[in-house]
C-alpha positions in Angstrom: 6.9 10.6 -15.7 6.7 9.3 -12.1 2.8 8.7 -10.8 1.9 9.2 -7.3 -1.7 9.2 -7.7 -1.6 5.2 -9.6 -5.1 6.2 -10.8 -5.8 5.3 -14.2 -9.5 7.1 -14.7 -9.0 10.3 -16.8 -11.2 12.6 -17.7 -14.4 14.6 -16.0 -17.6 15.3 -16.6 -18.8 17.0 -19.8 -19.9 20.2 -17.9 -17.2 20.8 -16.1 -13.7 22.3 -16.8 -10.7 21.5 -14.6 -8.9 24.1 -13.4 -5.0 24.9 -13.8 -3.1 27.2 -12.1 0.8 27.5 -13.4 3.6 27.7 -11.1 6.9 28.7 -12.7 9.1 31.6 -12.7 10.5 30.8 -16.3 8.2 33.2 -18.3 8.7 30.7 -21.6 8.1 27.6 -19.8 4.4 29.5 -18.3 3.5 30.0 -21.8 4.3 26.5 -23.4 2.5 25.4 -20.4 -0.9 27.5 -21.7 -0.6 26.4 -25.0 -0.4 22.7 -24.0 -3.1 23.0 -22.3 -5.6 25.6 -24.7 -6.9 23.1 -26.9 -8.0 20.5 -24.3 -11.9 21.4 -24.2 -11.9 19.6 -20.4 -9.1 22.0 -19.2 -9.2 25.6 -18.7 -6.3 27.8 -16.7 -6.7 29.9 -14.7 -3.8 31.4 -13.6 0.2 31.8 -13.6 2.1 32.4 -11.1 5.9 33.5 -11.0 7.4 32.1 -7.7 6.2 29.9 -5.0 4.3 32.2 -2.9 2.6 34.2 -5.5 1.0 30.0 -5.9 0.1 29.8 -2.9 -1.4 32.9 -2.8 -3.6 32.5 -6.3 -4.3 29.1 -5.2 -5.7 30.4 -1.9 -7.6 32.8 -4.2 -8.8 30.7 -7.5 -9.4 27.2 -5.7 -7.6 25.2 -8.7 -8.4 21.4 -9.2 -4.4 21.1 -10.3 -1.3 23.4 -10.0 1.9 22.7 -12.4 4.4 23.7 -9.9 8.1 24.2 -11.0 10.7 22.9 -8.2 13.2 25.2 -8.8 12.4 28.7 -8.4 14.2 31.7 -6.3 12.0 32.2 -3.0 10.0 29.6 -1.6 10.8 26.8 -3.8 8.2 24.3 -5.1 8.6 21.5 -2.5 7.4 24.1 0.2 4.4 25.9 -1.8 3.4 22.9 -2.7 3.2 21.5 1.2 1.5 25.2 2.2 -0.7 24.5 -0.8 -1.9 21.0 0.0 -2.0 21.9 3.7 -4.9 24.7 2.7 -6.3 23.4 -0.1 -6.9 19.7 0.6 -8.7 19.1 -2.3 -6.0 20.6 -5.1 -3.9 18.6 -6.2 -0.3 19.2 -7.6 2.0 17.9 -10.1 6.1 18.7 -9.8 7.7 19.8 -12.9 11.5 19.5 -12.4 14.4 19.0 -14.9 16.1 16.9 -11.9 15.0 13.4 -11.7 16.9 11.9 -8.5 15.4 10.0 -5.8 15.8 12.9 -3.1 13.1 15.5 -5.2 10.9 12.8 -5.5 10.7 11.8 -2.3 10.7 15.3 -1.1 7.7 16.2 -3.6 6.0 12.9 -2.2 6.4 14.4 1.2 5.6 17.8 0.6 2.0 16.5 -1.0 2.2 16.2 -4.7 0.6 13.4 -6.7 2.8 13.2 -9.6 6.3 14.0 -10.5 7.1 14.9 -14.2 10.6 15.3 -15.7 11.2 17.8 -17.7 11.0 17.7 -20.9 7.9 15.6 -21.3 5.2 15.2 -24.3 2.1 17.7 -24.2 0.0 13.9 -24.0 2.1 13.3 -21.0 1.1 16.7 -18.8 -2.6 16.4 -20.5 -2.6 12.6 -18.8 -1.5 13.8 -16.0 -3.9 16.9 -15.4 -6.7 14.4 -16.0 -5.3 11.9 -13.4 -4.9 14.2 -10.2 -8.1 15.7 -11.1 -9.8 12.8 -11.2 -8.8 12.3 -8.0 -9.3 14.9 -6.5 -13.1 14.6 -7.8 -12.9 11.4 -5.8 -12.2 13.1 -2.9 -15.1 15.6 -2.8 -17.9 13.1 -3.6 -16.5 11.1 -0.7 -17.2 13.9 1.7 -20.4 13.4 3.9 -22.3 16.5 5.3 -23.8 16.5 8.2 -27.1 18.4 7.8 -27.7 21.0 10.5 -31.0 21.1 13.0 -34.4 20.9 10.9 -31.5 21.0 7.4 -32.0 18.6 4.8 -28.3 17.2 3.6 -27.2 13.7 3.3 -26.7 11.8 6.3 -23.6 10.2 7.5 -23.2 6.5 6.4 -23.3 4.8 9.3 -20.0 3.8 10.6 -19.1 -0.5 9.4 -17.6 -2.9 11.7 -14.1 -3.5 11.9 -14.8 -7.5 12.1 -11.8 -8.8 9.6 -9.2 -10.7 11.2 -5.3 -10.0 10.6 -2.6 -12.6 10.0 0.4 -11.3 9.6 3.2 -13.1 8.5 6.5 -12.3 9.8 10.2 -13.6 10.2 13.0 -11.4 11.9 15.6 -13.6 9.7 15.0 -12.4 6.1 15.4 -15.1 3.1 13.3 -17.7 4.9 9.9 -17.2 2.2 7.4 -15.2 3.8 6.3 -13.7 0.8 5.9 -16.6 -0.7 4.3 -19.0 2.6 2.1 -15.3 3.0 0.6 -15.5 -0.8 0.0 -19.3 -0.6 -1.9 -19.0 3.2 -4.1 -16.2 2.0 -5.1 -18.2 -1.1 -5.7 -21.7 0.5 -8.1 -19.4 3.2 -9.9 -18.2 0.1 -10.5 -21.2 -1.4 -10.6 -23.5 1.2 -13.0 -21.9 3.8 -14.6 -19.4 0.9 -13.7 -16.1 2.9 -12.9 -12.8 1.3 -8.8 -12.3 1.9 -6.9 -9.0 1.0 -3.3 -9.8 0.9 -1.0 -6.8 2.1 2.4 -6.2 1.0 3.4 -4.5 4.1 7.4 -5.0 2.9 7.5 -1.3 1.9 10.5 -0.5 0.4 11.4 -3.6 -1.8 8.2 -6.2 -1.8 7.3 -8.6 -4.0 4.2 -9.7 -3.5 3.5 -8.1 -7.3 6.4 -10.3 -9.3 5.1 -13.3 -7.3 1.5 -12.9 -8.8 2.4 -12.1 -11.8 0.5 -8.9 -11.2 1.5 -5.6 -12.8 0.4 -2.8 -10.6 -1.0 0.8 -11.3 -2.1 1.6 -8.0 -0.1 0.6 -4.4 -0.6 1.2 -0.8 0.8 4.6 -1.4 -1.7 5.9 -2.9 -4.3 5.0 -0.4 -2.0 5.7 2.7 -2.2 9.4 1.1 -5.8 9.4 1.8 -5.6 8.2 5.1 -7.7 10.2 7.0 -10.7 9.9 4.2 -10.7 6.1 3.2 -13.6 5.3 1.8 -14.5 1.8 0.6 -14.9 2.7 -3.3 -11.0 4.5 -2.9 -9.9 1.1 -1.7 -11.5 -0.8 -4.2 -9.9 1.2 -6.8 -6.8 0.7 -5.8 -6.3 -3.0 -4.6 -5.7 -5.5 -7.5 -7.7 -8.3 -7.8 -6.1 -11.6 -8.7 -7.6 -14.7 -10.3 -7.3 -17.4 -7.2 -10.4 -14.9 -5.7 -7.6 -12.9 -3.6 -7.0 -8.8 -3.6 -3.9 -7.7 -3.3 -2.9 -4.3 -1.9 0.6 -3.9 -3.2 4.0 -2.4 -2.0 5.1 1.1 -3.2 7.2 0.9 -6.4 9.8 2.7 -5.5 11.8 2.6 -2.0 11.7 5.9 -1.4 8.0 6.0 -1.6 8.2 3.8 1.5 8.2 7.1 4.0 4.5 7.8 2.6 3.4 4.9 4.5 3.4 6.3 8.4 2.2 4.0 10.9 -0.8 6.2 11.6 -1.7 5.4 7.6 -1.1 2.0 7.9 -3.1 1.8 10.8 -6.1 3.6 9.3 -5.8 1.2 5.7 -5.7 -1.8 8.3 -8.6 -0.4 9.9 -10.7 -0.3 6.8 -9.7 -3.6 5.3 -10.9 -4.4 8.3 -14.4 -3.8 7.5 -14.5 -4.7 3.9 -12.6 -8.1 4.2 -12.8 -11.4 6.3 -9.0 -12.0 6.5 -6.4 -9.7 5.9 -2.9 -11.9 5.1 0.1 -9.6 5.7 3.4 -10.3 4.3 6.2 -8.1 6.5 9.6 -7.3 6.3 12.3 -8.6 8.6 12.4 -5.5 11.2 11.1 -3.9 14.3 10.4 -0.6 12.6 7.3 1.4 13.9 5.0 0.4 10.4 5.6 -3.4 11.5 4.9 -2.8 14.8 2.0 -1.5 14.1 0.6 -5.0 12.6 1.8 -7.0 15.3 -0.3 -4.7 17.2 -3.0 -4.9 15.4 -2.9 -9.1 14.2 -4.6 -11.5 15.4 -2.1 -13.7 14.7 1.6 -13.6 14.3 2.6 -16.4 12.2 5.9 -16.4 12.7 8.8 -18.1 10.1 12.0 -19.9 10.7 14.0 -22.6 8.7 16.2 -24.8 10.2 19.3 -23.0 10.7 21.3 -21.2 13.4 21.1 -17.9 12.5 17.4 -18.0 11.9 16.4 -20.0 15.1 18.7 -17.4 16.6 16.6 -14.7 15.6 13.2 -16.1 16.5 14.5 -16.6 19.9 15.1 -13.0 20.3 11.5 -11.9 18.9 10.0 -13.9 21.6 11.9 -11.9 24.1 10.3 -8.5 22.3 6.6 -10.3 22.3 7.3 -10.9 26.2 8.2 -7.3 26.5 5.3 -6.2 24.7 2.8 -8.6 26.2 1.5 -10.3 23.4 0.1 -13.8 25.0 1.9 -16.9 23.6 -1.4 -17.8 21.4 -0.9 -14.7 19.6 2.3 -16.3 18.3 2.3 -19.8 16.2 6.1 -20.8 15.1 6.1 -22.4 11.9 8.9 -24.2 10.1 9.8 -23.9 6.5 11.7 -25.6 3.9 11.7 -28.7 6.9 13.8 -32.0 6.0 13.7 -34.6 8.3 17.3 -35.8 7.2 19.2 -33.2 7.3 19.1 -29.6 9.1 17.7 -28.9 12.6 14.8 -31.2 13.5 11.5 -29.0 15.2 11.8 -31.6 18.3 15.6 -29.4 18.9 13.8 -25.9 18.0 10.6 -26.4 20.7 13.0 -27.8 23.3 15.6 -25.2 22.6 13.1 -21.6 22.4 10.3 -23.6 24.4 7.7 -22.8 22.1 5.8 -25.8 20.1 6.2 -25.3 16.1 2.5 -25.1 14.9 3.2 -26.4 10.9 6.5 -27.7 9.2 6.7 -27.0 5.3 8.8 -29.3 3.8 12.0 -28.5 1.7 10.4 -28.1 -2.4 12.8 -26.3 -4.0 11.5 -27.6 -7.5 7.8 -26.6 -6.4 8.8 -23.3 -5.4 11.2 -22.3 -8.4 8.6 -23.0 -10.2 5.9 -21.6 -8.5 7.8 -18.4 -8.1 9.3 -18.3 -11.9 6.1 -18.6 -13.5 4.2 -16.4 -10.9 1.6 -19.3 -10.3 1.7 -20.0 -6.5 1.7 -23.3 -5.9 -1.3 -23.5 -3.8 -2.8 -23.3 -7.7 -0.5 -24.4 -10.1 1.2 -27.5 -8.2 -1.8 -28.6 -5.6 -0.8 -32.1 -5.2 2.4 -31.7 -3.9 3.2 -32.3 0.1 4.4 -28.6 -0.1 0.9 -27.2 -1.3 -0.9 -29.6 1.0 0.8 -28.5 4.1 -0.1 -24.9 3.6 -3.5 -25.9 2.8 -4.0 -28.1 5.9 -2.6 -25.1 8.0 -4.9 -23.0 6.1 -7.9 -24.3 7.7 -6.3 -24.6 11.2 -5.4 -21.0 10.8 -8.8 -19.7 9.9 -10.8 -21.6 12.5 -8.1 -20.0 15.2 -8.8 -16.6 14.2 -12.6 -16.9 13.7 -14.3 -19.1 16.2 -14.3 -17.8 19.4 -12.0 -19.9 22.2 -14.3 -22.6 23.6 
């Protein structure tokens, strides 16, 4: 079983049934289905359906909470009835059956709007689980809706809207292998700790990040499941689904699968961003070395670019060339601090030959640890934490506080 959803609340309320409709035009498979499902006193179906549009037709008709919908079926197929489905019924959710378990079905059933992809055969505790997930969900989503009450009507009011006042550092190399991930998990914990402010960490590297191994953290939940909610972010959703860590940090992880990468559209991003925004004082963002519309989207959006090198050719090379796109996109120069990792004064590129060469001043050198970070990165303690006395730890925590005064006191 693949999850979509990455909640990990089941069941509903005691009064309450949630309904099933069945989509699957194997009359054998519809009936295993129903007797999965009979003895479940929280689950009641109502309805089967034989090919993809008779589901989105019942669907239409029977409002379900969750459809079982088969992939394969003559017609309309279950990758389109599910997208006409989730397109009319906001609030159903649906779970892909399918024998075939390759990447393309379940990125297409991602696309198409289901929450959960199960490969066939799988356990009657497995399809109960999931039923109980999506629902749960979809619960979620309802009680998160706010009416407006009409003239002289008596409905809950709208919450009044918060303040986006959170500031964005995003941290960012066009030269990949020069420890972002690791500079961006150790700058959002030294903020924590040393100025006491509330930091979400964002692993904004979509397809392959690693924010999760490097905190030891094992995830249920990932940006993909808020960035499916996009338009209806709420602040309990986003609690629910960013991990809290023991340095004090939350971290809203990368999907777990590559493919699951496409979920995350730059208008999504934009609207988690947004909201983080509200809820946290600094949101730390660790990117991926590209210029693809999602990363753009933070630069956009930071307050500051803190962008790496190390001191090598190739990678100087490269930040020389993402100064030429900040020109072109107007970013002023303070938006920018150049910082130098893995520095050794005796061998390597000094930063006296980078500032002279790019003309921009390097803001913070990180000396060359190796040791410290092995270690830091083996045993998923960042060294911020587990190794505080060494020059590497004390660097980031000195930049630390120059980073967060920048970003939060207004320019004299």
């Amino acid at each position: 079983m693949v999850s979509l959803s990455g909640s990990n609340n089941i069941g509903n309320s005691e009064t309450e049934k949630i309904k099933v409709l069945i989509v699957d035009d194997i009359p054998e498979t519809r009936e295993n289905l129903r007797k999965l499902l009979f003895f479940e006193a929280d689950i009641e179906v109502v309805g089967a359906a034989t090919n993809g549009q008779e589901g989105v037709d019942m669907a239409k008709e029977l409002q379900p909470d969750v459809v079982l919908m088969d992939i394969n079926m003559p017609g309309m197929d279950g990758i389109k009835a599910s997208e006409l489905i989730t397109r009319h019924s906001p609030y159903t959710q649906v779970i892909i059956m399918s024998v075939q378990s390759e990447a393309d079905y379940l990125r297409r059933s991602m696309l198409a709007g289901a929450r959960e992809f199960l490969i066939k055969p799988f356990s009657g505790n497995e399809l109960i689980t999931s039923v109980r997930r999506v629902y749960q969900l979809s619960a979620e989503q309802r009680e998160r809706l706010v009416y407006t009450p009409q003239p002289g009507g008596t409905g809950p009011l709208s919450a009044p809207k918060q303040e986006a006042n959170g500031k964005i550092i995003s941290v960012f190399s066009p030269k990949g292998g020069v420890g972002c991930s690791t500079l961006a998990i150790n700058l959002g914990i030294a903020i924590a700790k040393g100025a006491g402010a509330k930091v979400a960490l964002v692993d904004a590297s979509l397809q392959f990040g690693d924010i999760s191994v490097l905190l030891n953290l094992h995830p249920k939940t990932t940006i993909a499941d808020l960035a499916s909610n996009a338009e209806d972010l709420d602040n309990d959703l986003v609690e629910r689904v960013i991990m809290p860590h023991s340095t004090g940090i939350h971290a809203l992880l990368a999907p777990p699968r590559p493919e699951m990468a496409d979920l995350v559209t730059p208008n999504a991003l934009s609207k988690i961003m947004e909201k983080l925004q509200q809820m946290y004082d600094i949101i730390v963002v660790d990117m991926y070395s590209s210029l693809h519309d999602t990363v753009i989207t933070v630069l956009d959006a930071s307050d500051l670019i803190v962008l790496v090198t190390t001191p090598e050719i190739p990678a100087i090379k490269s930040v020389r060339l993402f100064f030429e796109v900040t020109e072109a996109l107007e970013y002023p120069r303070e938006k920018t601090h150049l910082v130098l990792n893995k520095a050794n004064p005796r061998i390597g590129i000094r930063a006296e030959d980078i500032q002279s060469s790019i003309k921009y001043t390097v803001q913070a050198q990180f000396p060359l640890d190796e040791a410290t970070s092995v270690q830091a990165v083996n045993a998923g303690i960042p060294y911020v934490v587990g190794q505080s006395n060494t020059e590497l730890a004390k660097s980031v925590m000195n930049y630390a506080q120059k980073v967060h005064k920048l970003v939060t006191q207004p320019a004299p």
